[in-house]
N, C-alpha and C positions, 0 to 999 in steps of 0.2 A: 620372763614374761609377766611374774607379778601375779595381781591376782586376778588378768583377764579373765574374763569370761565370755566364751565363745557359743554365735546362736547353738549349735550343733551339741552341744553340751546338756544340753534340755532332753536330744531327742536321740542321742548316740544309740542304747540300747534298742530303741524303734527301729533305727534305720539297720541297723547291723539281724537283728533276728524278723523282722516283718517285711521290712520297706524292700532288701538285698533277696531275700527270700522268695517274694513273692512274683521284683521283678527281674532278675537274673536268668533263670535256667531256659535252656534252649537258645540263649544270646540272639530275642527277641528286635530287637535293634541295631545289631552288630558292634556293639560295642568292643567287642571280644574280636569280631573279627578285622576292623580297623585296625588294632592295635598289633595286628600280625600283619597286616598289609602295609600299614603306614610307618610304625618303628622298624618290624621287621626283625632278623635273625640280626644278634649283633653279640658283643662283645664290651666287657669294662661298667661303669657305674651310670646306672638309670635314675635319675632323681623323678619320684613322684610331687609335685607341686598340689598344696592340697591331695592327698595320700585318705584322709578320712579315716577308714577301719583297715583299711590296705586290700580291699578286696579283688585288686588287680595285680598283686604282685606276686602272684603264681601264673598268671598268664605271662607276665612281666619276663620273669625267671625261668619257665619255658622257653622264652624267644633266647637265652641266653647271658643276657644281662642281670647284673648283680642289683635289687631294685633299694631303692632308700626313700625314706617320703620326710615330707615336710606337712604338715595342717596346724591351723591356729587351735583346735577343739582337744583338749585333755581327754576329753569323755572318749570322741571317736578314736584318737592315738592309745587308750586302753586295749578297744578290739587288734588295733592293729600291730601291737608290736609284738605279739609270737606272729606274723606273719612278716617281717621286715624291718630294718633299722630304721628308728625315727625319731624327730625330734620336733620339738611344739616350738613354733614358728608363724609367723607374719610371714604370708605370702609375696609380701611384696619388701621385705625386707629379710631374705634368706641368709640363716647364720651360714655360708657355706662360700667358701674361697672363689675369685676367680678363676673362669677356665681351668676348672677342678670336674668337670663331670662330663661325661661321655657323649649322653643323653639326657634329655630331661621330659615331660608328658603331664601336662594335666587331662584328666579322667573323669568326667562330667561335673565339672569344677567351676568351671568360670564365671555361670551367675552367683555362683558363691559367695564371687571373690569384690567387694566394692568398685574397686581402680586397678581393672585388670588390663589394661596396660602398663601399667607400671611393675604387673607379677611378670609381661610378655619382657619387660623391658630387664628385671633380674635375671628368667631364663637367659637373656641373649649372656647377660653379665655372667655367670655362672657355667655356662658352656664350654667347653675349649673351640678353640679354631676350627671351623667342618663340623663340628656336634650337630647333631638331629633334635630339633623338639618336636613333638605329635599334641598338637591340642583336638581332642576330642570331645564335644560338646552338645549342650542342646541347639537343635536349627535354628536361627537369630530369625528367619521367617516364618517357621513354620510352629514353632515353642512360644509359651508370653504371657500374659496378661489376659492379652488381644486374642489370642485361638483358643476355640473351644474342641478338643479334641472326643467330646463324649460320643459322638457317631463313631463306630470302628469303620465307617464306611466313607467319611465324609469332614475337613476340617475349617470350621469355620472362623474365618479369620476376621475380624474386629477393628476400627477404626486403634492405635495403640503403637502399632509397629515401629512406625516413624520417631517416637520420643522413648528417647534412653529414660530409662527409670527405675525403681528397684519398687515389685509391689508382692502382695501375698493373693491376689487374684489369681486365680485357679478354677478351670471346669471342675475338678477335683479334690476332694477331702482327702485322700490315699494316697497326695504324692509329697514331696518336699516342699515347693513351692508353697502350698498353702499354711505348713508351719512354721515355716522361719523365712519367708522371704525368697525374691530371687533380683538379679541386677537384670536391665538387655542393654545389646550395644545392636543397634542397624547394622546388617550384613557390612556395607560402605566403612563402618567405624572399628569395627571388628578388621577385618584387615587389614586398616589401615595402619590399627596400632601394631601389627605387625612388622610393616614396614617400618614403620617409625622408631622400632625396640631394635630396626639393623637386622631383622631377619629376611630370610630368601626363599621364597613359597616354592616348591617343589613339586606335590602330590596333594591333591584333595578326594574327597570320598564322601560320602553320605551314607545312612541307613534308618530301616523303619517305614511304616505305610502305613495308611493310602497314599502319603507323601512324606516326606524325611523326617526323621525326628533328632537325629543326629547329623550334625554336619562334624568333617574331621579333614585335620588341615596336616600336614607334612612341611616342617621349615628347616630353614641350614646358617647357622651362622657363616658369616666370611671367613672362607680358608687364607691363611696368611703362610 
């Protein structure tokens, strides 16, 4: 990888003792519980796609599976490799074999990610025949630029939705988005690259209120 330099790389300590800290416990969002409903109990090798500090791969390893992560950020792959094997990686260009892996999952990841379709489209490549991927994410409607979520009662959504973008606009100083950026795709484009990467929508889910804040999808490459 050279001598990239990844945004996450600035804030890795942040987010691993503050950011995880503050919004993790009581799995406020279901993040935790998605990931037991949509991957599920299973068996063999889970690849985390963008993996960050690995903070899900003890939920991961609970369900069974053996977890391994990929992120572009040095700094975040510090926190995480007493928690998982990993290796620093291009999302959308994985060091890792064809139909080599069981499962695969990214975990609040995708506006992360520039041209995530082309990470949906590695998943499919990386998968074996019938693999599972779980994208779990922020809501492409209700998450953005465009929503101000600072009511806990109420969320106001902004003209913004409609145009894919990558901005650091945030109701919020305390969350990721306002220090390093985030990408959106339209609910419509987000699935689509789904389809498009050859995958087979399964199971959807949502969590968080007054209205979702995570949307989470369940996919199956084609059994051959």
């Amino acid at each position: 990888m050279g001598a990239v330099t990844a945004a996450y790389d600035e804030i890795a300590d942040w987010y691993e003792h503050e950011f995880l800290a503050r919004s993790t416990p009581g799995d406020p969002i279901g993040i935790r519980r998605s990931l037991t409903t949509l991957l599920g109990p299973g068996a063999g090798r889970c690849l985390e796609i963008g993996c960050g500090t690995g903070a899900y791969a003890a939920p991961i390893r609970d369900l069974g599976w053996t977890p391994l992560g990929a992120d572009l950020s040095a700094g975040m792959l510090r926190h995480a490799a007493g928690r998982l094997p990993v290796a620093r990686a291009d999302a959308a260009r994985l060091p890792v074999r064809d139909a080599s892996v069981d499962a695969a999952v990214t975990v609040m990841a995708h506006t992360d990610m520039p041209d995530y379709p082309a990470v949906l489209r590695e998943a499919a490549r990386v998968l074996r025949p019938g693999g599972v991927f779980v994208h779990i994410g922020v809501h492409p409607a209700f998450c953005g630029g465009f929503a101000d979520r600072g009511d806990p009662a109420a969320v106001v959504i902004r003209p913004g939705y409609l145009d894919g973008h990558w901005t650091t606009e945030s109701w919020t100083t305390e969350g990721v988005r306002s220090r390093v950026g985030a990408s959106h795709w339209p609910l419509p484009e987000l699935l689509q690259a789904f389809l498009d990467a050859g995958l087979t929508f399964e199971r959807f889910g949502e969590g968080g209120a007054p209205v979702p804040t995570v949307l989470a999808i369940r996919a199956r490459t084609v059994r051959t």
